[in-house]
N, C-alpha and C positions, 0 to 999 in steps of 0.2 A: 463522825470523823470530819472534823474542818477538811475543804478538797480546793485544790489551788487551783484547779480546773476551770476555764470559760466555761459558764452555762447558757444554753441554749434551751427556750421553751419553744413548745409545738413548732418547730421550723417543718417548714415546708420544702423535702429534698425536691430537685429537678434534675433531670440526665446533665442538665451539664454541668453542674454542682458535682455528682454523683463522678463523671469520669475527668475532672480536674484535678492534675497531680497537686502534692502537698507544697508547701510555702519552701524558705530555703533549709528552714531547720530541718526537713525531712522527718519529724518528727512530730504530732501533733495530738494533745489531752482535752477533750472536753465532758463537761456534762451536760446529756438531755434531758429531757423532762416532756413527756405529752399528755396534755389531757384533754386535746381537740381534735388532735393530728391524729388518726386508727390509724393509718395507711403509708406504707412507704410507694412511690414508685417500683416499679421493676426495672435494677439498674444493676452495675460492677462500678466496684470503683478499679484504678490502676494503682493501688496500694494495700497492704496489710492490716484489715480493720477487723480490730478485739474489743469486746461489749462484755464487762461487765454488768452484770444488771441487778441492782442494786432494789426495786421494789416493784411488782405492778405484777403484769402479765403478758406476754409477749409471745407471737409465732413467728415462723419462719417459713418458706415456701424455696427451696432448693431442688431441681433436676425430676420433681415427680415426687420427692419427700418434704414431708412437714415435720419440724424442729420444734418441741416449747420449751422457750428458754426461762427458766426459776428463778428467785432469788438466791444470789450468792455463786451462780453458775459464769460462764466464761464461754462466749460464742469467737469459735476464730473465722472468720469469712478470707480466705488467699485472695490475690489479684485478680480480677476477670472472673471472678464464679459471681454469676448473674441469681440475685434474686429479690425478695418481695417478704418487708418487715410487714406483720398485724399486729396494733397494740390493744390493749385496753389500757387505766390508767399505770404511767409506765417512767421509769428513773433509771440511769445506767450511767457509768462511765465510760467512755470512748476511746480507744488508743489505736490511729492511725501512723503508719511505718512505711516511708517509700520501702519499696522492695530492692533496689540498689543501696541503699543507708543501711538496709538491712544483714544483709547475704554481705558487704565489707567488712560491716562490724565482725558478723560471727565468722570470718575467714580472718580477721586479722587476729582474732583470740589465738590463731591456731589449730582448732579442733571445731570446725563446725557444725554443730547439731542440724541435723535436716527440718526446714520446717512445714508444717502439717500443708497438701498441697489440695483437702478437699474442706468443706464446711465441718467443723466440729463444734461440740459440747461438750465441755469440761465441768464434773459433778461439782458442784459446792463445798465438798468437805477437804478434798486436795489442791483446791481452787484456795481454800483457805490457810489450809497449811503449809503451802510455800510461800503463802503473804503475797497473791499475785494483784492485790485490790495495791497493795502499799507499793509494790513496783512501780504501778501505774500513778499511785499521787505522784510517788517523785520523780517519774518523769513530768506529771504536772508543773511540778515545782521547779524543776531543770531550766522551763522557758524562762524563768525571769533570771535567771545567773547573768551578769553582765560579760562576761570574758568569754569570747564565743566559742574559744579551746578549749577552752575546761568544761562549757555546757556540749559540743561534741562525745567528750568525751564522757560526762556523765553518762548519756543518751548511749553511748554503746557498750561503758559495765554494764546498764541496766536491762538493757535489750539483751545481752550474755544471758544477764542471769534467768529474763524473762525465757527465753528459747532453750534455757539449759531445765528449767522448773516443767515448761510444758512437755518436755520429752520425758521427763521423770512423771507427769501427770500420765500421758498416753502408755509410757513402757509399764502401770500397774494398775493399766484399765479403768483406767478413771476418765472414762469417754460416754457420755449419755447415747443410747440411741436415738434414729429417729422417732416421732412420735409415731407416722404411719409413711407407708413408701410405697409405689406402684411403679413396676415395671411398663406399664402402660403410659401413663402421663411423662414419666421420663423421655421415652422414647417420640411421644407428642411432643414434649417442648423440646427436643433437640433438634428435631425438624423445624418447629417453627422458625427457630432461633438461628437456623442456615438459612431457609428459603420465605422469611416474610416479607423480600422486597418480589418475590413472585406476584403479579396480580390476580394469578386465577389461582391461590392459596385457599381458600375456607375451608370449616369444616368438612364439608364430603366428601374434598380433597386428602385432607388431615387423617379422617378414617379409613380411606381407600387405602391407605398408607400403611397405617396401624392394624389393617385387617381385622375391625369391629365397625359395628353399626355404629350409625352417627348417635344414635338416642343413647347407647351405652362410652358410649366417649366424652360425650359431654357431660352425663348423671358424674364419672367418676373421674373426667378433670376439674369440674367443682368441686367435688367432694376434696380434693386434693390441694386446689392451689384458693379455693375460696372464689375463683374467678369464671365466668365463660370462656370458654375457644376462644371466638371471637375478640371477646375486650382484650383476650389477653396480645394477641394476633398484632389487633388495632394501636394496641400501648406500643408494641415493639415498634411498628413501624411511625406512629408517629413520635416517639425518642428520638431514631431516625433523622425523621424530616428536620427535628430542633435539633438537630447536633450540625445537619446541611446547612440550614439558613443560616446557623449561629459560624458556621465557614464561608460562606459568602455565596451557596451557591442561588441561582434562583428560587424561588418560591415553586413553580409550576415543577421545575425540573426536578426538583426537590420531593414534591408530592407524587410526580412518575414513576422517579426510579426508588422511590419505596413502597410498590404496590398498590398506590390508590388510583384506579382508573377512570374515576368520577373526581374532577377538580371543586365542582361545587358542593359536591357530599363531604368533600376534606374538609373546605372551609369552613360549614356548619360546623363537621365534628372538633374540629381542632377550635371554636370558639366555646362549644360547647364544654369540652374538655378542660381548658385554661381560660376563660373569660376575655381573652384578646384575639384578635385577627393576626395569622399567620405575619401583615405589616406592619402592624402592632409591636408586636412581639419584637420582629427584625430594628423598629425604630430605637424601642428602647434599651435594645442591644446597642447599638450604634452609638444612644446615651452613655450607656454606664462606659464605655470604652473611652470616653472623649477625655482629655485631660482636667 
């Protein structure tokens, strides 16, 4: 199927890629492709992003649950639910949806279907039979309409019909489960994810929390998210730190009030982590911004 979609190979997500709203179409089709890239960040976006997946193998690491998502299946991710793609070799179409473009369209229809407000899996064969892959080409197709009312208006029959097919997919259980889910690591990253700009957060903290041993919290928060406590801890807050700088605040102040109470241990790890210096980083910010 010829797809009218921007292609995108192994890109390289970053939290501030990840939490930048959509361009003015509100409205936006691409396709991925990885065969270097395993790994997403742990991020949310502030928009509505649906992944068809199209070939390969792919996970998902959601609240303590792990998602595989198939060929020909349909991942809905809502606004603000934080998580953490795994590939191996891996092809998908992509449809992201401000969520105000969104919620107008289906309230001007008239009868707004609610839409799905946690991570789902939509099976392949009802993913197939409403033609939810062809919805998505043509919203692909939509971006190049020249008349920017009638490409509006494309983009919200088709979002209709999109949100009107998913509710018929959900209403006859046509929802994959997770692959595996632990009440425990849930419960782990909802903490982390409130208090990692704490500095006295670690592990032994974590399990004192969770009322388990540290040796059994860490065997089965890898076992879950693929990651350590710690890295995972560490990601959060240095997102964090690059969401500060990249707002103007200072570097020191920036690495304080997100937990790292060693400024020299940050700046190794944050060179470590992304191959440039915290002023690096802020420089070439400063670049791309310049006219």
């Amino acid at each position: 199927m010829e797809s009218h979609a921007l292609s995108y190979a192994d890109q390289n997500l970053t939290q501030e890629l990840a939490a930048r709203r959509l361009p003015w179409d509100k409205v936006v089709v691409g396709w991925y492709t990885n065969r270097q890239v395993r790994q997403s960040v742990t991020h949310a976006h502030p928009y509505h992003e649906y992944i068809y997946m199209v070939s390969g193998r792919a996970w998902y690491h959601v609240d303590g649950s792990r998602y595989e998502l198939r060929p020909g299946e349909l991942l809905l991710i809502p606004p603000g639910t934080v998580h953490t793609g795994y590939y191996d070799t891996y092809d998908r179409l992509i449809l992201q949806v401000d969520d105000g473009f969104w919620h107008q369209s289906l309230e001007g229809a008239g009868a707004a279907p609610a839409l799905p407000d946690r991570l789902l899996i939509l099976h392949r064969e009802p993913v197939e039979n409403w033609g939810i892959r062809e919805l998505m080409e043509r919203a692909a197709a939509a971006a190049g309409m020249a008349n920017e009312s009638e490409k509006e208006l494309m983009y919200r029959c088709l979002l209709i019909q999109l949100a009107l097919s998913i509710r018929q997919i959900i209403a006859a259980d046509g929802v994959a489960p997770p692959a595996a889910t632990s009440p425990l690591v849930a419960r782990a990253v909802a903490y982390l994810q409130a208090h990692y700009r704490d500095p006295g957060l670690n592990v032994n903290e974590l399990a004192r929390h969770t009322y388990v041993s540290r040796e059994h919290l860490s065997r089965v928060f890898r076992a879950y998210t693929s990651r350590s406590v710690h890295d995972y801890l560490t990601e959060l807050r240095m997102q964090s730190c690059r969401r500060d700088i990249a707002a103007g605040k200072r570097i020191l102040d920036a690495c304080l009030e997100n937990g790292f109470s060693d400024y020299s241990s940050f700046l190794k790890s944050f060179r470590k982590r992304y191959g440039i210096s915290p002023q690096e980083y802020r420089a070439r910010l400063r670049t791309a911004l310049q006219p």
